[in-house]
Biotite code that builds the C-alpha atoms (Angstrom):
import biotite.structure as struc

atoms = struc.array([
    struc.Atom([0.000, 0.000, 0.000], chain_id="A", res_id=1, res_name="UNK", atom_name="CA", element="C"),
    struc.Atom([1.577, 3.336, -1.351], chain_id="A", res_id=2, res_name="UNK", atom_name="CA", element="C"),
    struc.Atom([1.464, 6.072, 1.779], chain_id="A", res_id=3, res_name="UNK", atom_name="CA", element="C"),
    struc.Atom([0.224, 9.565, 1.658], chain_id="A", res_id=4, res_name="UNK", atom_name="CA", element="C"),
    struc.Atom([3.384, 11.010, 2.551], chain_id="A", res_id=5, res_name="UNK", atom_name="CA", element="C"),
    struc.Atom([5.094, 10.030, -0.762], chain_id="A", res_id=6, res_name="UNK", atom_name="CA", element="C"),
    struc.Atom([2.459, 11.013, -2.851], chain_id="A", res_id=7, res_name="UNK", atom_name="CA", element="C"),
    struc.Atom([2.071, 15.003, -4.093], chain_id="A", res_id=8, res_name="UNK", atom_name="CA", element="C"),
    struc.Atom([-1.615, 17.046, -2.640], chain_id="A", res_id=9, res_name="UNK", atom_name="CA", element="C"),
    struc.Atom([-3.432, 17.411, -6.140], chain_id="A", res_id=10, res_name="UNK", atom_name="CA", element="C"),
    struc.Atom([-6.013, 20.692, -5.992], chain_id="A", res_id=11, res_name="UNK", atom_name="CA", element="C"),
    struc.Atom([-8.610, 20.641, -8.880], chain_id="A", res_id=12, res_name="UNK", atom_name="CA", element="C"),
    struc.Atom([-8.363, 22.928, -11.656], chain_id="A", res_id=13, res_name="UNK", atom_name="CA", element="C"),
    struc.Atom([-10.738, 25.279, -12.091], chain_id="A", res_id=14, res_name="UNK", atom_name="CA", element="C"),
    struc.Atom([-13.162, 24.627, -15.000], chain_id="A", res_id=15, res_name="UNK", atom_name="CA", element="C"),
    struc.Atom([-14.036, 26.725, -17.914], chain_id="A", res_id=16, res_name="UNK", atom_name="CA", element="C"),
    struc.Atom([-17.202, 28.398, -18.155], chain_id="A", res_id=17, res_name="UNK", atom_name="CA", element="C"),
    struc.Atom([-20.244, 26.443, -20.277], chain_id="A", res_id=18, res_name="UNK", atom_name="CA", element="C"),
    struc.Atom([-22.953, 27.151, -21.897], chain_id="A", res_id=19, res_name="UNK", atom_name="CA", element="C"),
    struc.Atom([-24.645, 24.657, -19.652], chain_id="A", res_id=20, res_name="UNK", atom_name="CA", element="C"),
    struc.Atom([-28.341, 26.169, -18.831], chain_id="A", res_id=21, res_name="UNK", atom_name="CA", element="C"),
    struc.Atom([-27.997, 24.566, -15.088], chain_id="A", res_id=22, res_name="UNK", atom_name="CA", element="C"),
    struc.Atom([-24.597, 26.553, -14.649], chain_id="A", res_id=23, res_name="UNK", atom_name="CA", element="C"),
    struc.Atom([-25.485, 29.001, -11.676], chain_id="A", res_id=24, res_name="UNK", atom_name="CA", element="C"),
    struc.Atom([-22.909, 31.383, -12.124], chain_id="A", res_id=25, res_name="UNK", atom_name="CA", element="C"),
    struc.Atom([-23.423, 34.270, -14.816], chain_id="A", res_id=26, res_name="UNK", atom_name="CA", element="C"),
    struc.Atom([-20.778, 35.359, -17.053], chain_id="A", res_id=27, res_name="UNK", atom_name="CA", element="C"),
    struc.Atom([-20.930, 38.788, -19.281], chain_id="A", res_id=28, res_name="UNK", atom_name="CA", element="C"),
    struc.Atom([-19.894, 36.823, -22.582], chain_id="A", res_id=29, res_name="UNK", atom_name="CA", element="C"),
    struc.Atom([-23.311, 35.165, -23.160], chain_id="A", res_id=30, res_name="UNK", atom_name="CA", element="C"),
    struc.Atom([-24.186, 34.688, -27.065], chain_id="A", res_id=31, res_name="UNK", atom_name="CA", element="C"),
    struc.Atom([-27.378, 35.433, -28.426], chain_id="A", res_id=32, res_name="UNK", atom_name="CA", element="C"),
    struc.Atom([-28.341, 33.739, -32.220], chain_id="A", res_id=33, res_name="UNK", atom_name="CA", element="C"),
    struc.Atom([-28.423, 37.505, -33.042], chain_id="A", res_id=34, res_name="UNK", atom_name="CA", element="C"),
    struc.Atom([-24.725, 38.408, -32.432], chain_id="A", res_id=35, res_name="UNK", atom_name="CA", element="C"),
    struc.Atom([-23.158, 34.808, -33.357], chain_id="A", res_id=36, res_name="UNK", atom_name="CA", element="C"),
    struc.Atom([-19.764, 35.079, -34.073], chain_id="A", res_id=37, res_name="UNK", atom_name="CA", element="C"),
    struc.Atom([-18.096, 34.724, -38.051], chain_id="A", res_id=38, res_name="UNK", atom_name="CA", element="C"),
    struc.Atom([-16.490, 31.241, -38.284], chain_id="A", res_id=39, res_name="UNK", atom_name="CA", element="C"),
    struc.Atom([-14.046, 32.453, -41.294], chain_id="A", res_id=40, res_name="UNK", atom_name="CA", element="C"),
    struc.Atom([-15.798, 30.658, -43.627], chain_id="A", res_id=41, res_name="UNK", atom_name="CA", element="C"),
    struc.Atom([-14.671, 31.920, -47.293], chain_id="A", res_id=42, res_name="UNK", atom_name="CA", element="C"),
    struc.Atom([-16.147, 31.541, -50.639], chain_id="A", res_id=43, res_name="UNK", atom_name="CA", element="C"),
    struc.Atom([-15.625, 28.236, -52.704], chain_id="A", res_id=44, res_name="UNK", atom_name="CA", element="C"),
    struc.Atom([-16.127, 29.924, -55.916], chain_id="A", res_id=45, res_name="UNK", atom_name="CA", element="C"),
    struc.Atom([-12.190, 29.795, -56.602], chain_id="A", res_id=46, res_name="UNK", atom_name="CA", element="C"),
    struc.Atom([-11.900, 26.001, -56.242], chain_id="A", res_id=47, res_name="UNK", atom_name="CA", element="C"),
    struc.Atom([-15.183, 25.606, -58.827], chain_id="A", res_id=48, res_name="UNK", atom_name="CA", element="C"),
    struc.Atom([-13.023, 27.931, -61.311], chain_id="A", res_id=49, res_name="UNK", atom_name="CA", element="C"),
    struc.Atom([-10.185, 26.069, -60.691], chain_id="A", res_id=50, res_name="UNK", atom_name="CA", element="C"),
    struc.Atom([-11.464, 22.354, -61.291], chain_id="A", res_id=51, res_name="UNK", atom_name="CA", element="C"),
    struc.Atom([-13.552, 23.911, -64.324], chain_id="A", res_id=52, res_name="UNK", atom_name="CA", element="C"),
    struc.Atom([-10.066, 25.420, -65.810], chain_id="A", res_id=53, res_name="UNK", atom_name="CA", element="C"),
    struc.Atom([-7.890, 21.665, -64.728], chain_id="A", res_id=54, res_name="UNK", atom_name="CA", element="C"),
    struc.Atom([-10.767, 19.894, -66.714], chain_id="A", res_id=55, res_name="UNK", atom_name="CA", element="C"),
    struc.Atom([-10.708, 22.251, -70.202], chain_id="A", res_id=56, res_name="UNK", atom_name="CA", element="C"),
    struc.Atom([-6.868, 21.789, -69.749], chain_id="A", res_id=57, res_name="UNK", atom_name="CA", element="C"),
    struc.Atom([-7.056, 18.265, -69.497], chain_id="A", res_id=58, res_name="UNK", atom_name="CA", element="C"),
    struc.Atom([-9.333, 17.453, -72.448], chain_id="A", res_id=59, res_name="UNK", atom_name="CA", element="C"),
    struc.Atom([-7.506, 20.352, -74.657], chain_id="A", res_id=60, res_name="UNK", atom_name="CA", element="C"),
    struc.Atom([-4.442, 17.969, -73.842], chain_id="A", res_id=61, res_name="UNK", atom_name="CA", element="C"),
    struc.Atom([-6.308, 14.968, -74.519], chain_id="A", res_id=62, res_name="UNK", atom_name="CA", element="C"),
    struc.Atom([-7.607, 15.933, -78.238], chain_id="A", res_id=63, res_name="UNK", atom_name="CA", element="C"),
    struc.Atom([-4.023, 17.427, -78.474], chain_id="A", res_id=64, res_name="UNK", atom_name="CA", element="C"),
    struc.Atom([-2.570, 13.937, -77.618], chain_id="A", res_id=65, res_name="UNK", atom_name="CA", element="C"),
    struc.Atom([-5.042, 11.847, -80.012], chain_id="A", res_id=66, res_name="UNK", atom_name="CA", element="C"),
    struc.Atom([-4.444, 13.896, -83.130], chain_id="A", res_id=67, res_name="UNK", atom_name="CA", element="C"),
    struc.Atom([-0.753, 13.423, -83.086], chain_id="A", res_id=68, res_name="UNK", atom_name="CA", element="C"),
    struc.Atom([-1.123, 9.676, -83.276], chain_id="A", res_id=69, res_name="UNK", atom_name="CA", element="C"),
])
């Protein structure tokens, strides 16, 4: 049996605040669904142009390829 003396007093860490609704303490960084933050979420526009442009490339070098044979 291992004795208290040798081993170290562990305090808890403190937790993080949640969102959880049965949380009794109130913090001043509550989000509404009107102020939600901006996740950085960018247009995908450029990868659509991109695949469109690697596909006419790679049939131009297709028919390009054929005719020389």
């Amino acid at each position: 049996m291992v004795s208290s003396e040798l081993l170290p007093e562990i305090k808890p860490e403190e937790q993080p605040p949640t969102n959880n609704p049965n949380n009794k303490e109130k913090t001043d960084d509550t989000v509404t669904s009107d102020t939600l933050p901006k996740t950085g979420e960018s247009s995908s526009i450029p990868y659509y142009i991109t695949g469109i442009a690697a596909v006419i490339i790679g049939l131009f070098f297709r028919r390009k390829g054929n005719k020389t044979s």
